[in-house]
C-alpha positions in Angstrom: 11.0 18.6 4.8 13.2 16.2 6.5 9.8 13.6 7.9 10.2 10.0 6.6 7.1 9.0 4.7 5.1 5.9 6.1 5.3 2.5 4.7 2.6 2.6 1.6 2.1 -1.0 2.7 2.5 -1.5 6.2 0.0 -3.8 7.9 -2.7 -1.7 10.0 -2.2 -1.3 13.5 -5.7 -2.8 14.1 -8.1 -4.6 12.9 -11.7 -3.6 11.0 -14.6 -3.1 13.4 -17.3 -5.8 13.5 -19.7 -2.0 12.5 -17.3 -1.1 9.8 -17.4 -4.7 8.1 -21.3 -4.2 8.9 -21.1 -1.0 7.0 -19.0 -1.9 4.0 -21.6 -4.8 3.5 -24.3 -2.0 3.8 -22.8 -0.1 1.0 -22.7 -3.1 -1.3 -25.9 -3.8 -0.8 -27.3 -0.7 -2.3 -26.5 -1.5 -5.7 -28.0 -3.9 -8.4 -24.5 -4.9 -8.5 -22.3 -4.8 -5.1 -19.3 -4.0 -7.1 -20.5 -0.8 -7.8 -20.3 -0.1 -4.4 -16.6 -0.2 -4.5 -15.5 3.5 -4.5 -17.9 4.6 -1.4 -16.4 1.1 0.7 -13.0 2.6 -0.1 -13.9 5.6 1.0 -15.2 4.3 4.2 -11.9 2.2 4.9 -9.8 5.8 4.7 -12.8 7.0 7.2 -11.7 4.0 10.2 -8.3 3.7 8.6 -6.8 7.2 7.6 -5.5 5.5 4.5 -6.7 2.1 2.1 -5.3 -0.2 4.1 -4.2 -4.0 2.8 -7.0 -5.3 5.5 -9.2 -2.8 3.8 -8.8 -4.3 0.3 -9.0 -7.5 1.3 -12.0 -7.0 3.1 -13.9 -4.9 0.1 -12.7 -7.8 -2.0 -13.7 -10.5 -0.2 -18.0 -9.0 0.1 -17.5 -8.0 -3.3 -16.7 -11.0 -4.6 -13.4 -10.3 -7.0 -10.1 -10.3 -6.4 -7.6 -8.1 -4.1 -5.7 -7.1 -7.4 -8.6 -5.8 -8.4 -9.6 -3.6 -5.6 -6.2 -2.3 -5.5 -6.1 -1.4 -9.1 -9.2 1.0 -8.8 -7.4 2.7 -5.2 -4.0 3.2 -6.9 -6.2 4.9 -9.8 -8.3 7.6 -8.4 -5.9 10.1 -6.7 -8.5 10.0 -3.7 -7.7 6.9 -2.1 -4.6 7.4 -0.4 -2.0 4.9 0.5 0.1 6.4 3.3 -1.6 7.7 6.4 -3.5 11.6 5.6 -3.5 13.6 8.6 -6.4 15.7 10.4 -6.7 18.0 7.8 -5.8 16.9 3.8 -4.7 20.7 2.3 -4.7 20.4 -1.4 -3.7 23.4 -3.4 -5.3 23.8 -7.3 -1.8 24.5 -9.1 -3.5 23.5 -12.8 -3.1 26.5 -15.7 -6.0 29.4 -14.0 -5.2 28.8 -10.8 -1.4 28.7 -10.9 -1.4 31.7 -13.3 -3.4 33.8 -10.4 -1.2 32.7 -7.4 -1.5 28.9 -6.8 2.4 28.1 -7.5 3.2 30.7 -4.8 0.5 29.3 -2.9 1.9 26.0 -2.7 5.2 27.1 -2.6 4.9 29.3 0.7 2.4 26.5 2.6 5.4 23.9 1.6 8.1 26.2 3.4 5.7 27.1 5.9 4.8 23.8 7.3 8.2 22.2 6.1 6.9 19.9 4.0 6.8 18.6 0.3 4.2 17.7 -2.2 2.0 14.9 -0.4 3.6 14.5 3.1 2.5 15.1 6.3 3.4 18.0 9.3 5.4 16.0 11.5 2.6 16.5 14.3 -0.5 14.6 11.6 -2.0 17.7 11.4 -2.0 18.9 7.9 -1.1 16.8 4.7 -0.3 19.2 1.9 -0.9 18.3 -1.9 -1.3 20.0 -5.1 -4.0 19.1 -6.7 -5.3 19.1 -10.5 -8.1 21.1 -11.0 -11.1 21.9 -8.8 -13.6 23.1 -10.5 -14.0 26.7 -9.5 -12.1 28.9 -11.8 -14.8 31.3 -11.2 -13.0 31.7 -7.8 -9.1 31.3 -8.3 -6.8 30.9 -7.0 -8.5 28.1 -4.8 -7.5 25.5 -2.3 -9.8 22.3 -0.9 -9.6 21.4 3.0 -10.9 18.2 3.2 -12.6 18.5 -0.1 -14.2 22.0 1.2 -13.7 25.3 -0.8 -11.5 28.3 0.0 -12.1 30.5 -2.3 -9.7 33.8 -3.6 -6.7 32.7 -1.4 -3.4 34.1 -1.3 -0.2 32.8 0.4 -1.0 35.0 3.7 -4.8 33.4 3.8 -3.5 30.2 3.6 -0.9 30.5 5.8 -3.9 31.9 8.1 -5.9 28.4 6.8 -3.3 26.0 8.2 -2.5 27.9 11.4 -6.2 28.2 12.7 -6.7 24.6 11.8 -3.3 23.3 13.9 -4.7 25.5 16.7 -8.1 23.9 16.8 -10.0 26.7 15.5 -13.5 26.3 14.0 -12.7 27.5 10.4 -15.4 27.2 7.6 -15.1 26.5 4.1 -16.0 29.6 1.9 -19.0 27.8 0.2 -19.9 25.3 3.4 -20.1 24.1 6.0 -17.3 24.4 9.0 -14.2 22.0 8.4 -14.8 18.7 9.7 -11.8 16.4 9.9 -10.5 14.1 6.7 -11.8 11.1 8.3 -15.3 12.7 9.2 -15.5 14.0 5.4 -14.4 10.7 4.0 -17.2 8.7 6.0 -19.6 11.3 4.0 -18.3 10.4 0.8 -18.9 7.2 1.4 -22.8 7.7 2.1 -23.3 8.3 5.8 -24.6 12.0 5.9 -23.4 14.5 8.6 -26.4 16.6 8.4 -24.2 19.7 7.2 -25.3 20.1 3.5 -27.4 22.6 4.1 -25.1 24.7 6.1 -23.6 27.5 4.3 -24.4 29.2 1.2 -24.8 26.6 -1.9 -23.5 28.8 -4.7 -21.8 32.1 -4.6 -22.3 35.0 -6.8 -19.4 34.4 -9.3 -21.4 31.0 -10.3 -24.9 32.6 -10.8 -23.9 35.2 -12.8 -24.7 33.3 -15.8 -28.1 32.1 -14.2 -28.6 36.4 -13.5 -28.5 37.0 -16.8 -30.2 34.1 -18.4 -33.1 35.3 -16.2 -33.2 38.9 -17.3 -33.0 38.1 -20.7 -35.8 35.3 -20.6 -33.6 32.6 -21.2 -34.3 28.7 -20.2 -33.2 25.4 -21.5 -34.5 23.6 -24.6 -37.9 22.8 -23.9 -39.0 25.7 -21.8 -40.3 28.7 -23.0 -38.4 31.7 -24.0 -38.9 35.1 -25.6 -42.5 34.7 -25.3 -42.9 30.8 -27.1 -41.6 27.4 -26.7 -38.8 25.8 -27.9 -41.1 24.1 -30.3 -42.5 26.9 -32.4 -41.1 27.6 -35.6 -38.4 30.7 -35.3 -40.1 33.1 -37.7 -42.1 34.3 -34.7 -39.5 34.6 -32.3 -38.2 38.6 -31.6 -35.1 39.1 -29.9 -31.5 37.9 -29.7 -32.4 34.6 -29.4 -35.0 34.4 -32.4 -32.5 36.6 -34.2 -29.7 33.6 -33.6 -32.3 30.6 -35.0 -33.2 33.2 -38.0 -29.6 33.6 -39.1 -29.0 29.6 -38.6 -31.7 29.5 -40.9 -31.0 31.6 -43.7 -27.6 30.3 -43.6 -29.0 26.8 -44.0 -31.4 28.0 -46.7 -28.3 29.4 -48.6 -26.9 26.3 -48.6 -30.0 25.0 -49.9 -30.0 26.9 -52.5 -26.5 26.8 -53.8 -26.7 23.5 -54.4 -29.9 24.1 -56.3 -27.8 26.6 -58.6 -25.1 24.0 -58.9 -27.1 21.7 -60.0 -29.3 23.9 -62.3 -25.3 25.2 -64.0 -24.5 21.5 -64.2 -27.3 20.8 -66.4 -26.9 23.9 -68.4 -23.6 22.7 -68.9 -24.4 19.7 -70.2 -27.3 20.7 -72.5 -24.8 23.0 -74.3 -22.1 20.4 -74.6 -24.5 18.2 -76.0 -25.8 21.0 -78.7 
């Protein structure tokens, strides 16, 4: 873990493309107001740059209209945008409470040892930047890891290990819930509206997330609105059968109880005052 960061601020080694300027212009453009266009422009300067470059925010600024402070407040915000270069492949390892508990921390640990890095730098040969990460959103599948914003699911420190070697061999490795790994700068460009034409390759969902949705299904469950045990979400709950008439009954007794113990308060606080008054 000996590699000397980059300069954060160093000036680009080249200048923005007459397409890319084209494109950032393009993105503003979609919006009733261009500024909310800001976070996919960033994302496309990381695409041609590897990183938000200081030509990069003072090119969004200057289509957008506000100032370079500005710009750079919202990139040193979102943990996202990245101000030192992010190499071929941007490894980030969930180490928040599920995730650690089930193996993250080692995880991370053996990937940083492994690759002889630390938290947020880069394998001396650009391959692989390393990161933990807060959570991802898929405790259904801990512990997990994102390459390139692409799940792997269940991993342990030898799967990982396995991850990072394929991908500094130039191996085709795909994500366990999409599509083959593309690189960081390939997935950035996506994120910042320019489809690759790989949504629809892999599976969308895996089991662990439609359990829920199984069950729901058997039972005859839907969302307000729909129907369910055999009437809508509109008709009264005395007709309902079931768990989930059983449910709205019980709310309404309860409320009905409540009803009526104020009734009886009020019918003793009168009683009490007749006889105080005899």
């Amino acid at each position: 873990m000996n590699h000397p960061a980059p300069d954060r601020f160093t000036e680009n080694e080249r200048a923005l493309t007459q397409q890319t300027w084209a494109e950032l212009r393009q993105i503003a453009a979609r919006y009733p107001e261009a500024r909310s266009g800001l976070l996919p422009m960033l994302h496309l300067v990381q695409s041609e740059e590897g990183r938000v470059t200081p030509e990069g925010i003072e090119a969004c600024a200057e289509i957008l209209g506000i100032s370079p402070a500005e710009v750079s407040g919202v990139a040193t915000f979102y943990t996202m945008y990245k101000r030192k270069p992010v190499g071929d492949y941007h490894v980030g390892v969930c180490t928040n409470t599920l995730c650690a508990v089930m193996g993250g921390d080692l995880i991370f640990e053996r990937l940083k040892e492994h690759l002889d890095v630390g938290n947020d730098e880069t394998t001396a040969d650009g391959t692989i930047t390393l990161e933990h990460v807060e959570c991802n959103a898929a405790c259904d599948y801990a512990p997990v890891m994102m390459v390139n914003w692409e799940f792997m699911d269940n991993q342990t420190p030898d799967s990982a290990v396995q991850v990072v070697d394929d991908l500094r061999a130039g191996k085709d490795v795909h994500s366990t819930r999409g599509p083959r790994l593309c690189t960081w700068r390939e997935a950035e460009r996506v994120l910042a509206g320019f489809p690759d034409d790989l949504a629809d390759e892999g599976p969308s969902a895996g089991p662990a997330s439609l359990v829920g949705l199984g069950i729901a299904r058997e039972r005859g469950w839907t969302a307000p609105g729909g129907k369910a045990g055999g009437r809508t979400a509109d008709e009264p709950a005395a007709a309902a059968t079931g768990a989930d008439g059983s449910h709205e009954a019980d709310r309404q007794d309860s409320e009905g109880a409540v009803q009526r113990s104020d009734a009886d308060l009020k019918h003793e606080d009168d009683a009490q005052g007749t006889e105080e008054a005899q």
